[in-house]
N, C-alpha and C positions, 0 to 999 in steps of 0.2 A: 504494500500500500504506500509504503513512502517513495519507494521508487516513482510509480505514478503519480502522485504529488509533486516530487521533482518535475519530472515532465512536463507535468500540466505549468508552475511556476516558469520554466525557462520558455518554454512556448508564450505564455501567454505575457512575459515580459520582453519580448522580440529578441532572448540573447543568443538563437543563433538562427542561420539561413535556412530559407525556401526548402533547401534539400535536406538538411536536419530535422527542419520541425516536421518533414514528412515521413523520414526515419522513423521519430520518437514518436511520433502519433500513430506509424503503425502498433512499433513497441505498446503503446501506452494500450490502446484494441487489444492485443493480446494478453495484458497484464488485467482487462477486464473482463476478458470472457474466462481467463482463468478464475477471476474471483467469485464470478458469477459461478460457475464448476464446484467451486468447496464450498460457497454458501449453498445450494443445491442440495448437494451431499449433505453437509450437516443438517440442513433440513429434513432429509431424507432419515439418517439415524435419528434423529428425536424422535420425530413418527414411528420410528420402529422401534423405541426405547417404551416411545408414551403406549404402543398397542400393548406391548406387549405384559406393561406395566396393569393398564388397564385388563387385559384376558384372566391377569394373576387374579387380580382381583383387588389391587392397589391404589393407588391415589385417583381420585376424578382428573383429566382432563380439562386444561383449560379451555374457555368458553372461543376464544380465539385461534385457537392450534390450525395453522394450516392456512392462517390467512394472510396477506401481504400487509407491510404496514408501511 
């Protein structure tokens, strides 16, 4: 995440050229879709933490589970 921070700061402070900020801005694309990938995932485990919690027969389920915020 900081890396793509960087990014986004040198970009958007014009400190380097056309051909750079097209570099970095691909970089920066893939340093999102990968965040997007592990957020997924960990979304993914909770759900399968919270069923299975819940099948035991364990804690209720938050009223929100599973929705974007």
């Amino acid at each position: 995440m900081a890396e793509l921070e960087q990014i986004v700061a040198r970009i958007e402070q014009g400190r380097v050229t056309l051909e750079e900020s097209m570099t970095q801005f691909q970089r920066g694309a893939l340093l999102i879709r990968r965040c997007r990938e592990v957020l997924a995932d960990a979304e993914r485990r909770i759900e399968q933490i919270t069923a299975a919690e819940l099948a035991a027969g364990g804690a209720s389920a938050p009223s929100n589970l599973g929705k974007r915020v």
